[in-house]
N, C-alpha and C positions, 0 to 999 in steps of 0.2 A: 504493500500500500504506500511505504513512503517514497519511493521509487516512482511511484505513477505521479504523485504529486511532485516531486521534482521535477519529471519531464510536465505536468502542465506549467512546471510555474516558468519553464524555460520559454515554455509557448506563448506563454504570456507576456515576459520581458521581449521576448522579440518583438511581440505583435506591439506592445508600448512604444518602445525603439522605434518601429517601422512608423505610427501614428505621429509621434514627433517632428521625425524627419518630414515625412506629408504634407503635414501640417506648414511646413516652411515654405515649399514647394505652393502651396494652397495660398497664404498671406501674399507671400511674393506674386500671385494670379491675380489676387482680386487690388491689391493695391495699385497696378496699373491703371486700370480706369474706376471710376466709379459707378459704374454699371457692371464690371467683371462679375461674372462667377465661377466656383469650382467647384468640382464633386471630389472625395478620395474613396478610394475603394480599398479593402484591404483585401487581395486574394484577387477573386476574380472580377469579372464588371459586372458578374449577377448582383443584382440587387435581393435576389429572392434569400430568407434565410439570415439576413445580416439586420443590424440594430441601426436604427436611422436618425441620424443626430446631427440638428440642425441647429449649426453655429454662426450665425448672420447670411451673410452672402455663399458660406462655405455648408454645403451636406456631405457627412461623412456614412458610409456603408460600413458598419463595425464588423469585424469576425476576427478570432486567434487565424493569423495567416502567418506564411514565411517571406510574402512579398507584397506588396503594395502599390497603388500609381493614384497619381494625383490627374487632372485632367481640368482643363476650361470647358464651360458646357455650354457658354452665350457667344464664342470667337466670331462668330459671322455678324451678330448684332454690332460688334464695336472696329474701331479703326486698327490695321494688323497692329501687332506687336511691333515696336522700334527694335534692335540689336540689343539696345541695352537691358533694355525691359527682358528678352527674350532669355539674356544673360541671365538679369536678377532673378528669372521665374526658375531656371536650371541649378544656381546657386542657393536657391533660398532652402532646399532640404538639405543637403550639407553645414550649410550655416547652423539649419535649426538642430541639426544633431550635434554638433559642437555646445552650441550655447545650452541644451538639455546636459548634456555632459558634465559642462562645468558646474552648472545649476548641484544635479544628480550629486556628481564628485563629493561636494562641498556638503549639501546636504546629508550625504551618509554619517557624516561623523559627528551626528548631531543624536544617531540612532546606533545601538548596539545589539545584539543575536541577529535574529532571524530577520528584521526588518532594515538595520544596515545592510544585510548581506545583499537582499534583494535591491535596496537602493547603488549600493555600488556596483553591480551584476549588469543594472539598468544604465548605471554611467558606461559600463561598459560597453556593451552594448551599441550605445548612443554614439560612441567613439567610435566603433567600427563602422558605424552606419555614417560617419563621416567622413574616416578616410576611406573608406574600400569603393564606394560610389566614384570617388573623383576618377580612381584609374579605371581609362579607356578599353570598355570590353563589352559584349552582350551575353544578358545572364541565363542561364541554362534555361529551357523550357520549365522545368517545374518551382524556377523561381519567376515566370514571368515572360521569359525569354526578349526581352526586350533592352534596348542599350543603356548602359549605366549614364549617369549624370553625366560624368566622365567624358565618354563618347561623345555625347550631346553634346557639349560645350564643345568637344576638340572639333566636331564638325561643324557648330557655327562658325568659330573662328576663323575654320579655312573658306566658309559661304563669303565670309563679312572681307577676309582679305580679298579673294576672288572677285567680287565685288568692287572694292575698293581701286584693286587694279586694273580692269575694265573701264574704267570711269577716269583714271588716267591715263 
């Protein structure tokens, strides 16, 4: 029995971690305009089965997942994203996993047994989910299979110079 609750509480810390991060990715969306929206999903883009939690502009599809994605759900209603904007929407879950981190870090040593453990577990966590995003890769199929932050940015970059150079 306490083995099964260790593996939920892993699932758990993950799926907080992934929410975090999200959640960065989601501010960074709606802050562009004031009309933006965002949806986050955790897991898959079913809706069906997940807990629905609407935080202003942002709706979250909750479930223990191993991967996550954030998404604009109103794009065609507002003017495209600038470069930069499109920058801050790819950085902002990275950011928010850092900044959870430190938060998390700090906070643990305010708590001892069982409930520091899981708060530094989550700092941890929050740290991977910071760096391992930025390097450039696409993640297996049963995390999503989709390109890490990472990727993302490396390919704006080379759009925005590509661009840049055509235009001179």
């Amino acid at each position: 029995m306490g083995m099964l609750l260790e593996v939920m509480m892993v699932f758990l810390i993950i799926s907080t971690a992934l929410f975090i991060h999200e959640m960065g990715h989601a501010i960074a969306t709606i802050l562009r305009n004031k009309k933006a929206k965002a949806e986050i999903y955790m897991g898959s883009s079913s809706k069906e089965k997940k807990l629905k939690l609407k935080l202003g502009r942002i709706t979250c599809y909750l479930t223990v997942a191993l991967y996550a994605f954030c998404q604009p759900i109103n794009s065609k209603e507002l003017p495209p994203p600038t470069y930069k904007q499109r920058l801050t929407m790819l950085i902002g879950g990275p950011v928010a996993s850092l900044l959870g981190f430190a938060a998390l870090y700090y906070i643990s040593h305010f708590f001892s047994g069982v409930p520091g453990n899981i708060l530094i577990n989550l700092a941890g966590a929050s740290f991977f989910l910071f760096a391992s995003p930025l390097i450039p890769f696409t993640y297996p199929s049963f995390l999503g299979g989709g390109p890490s932050d990472g990727l993302q940015i490396l390919n704006l970059v080379k759009e925005n110079s590509r661009q840049r150079k055509a235009v001179l």
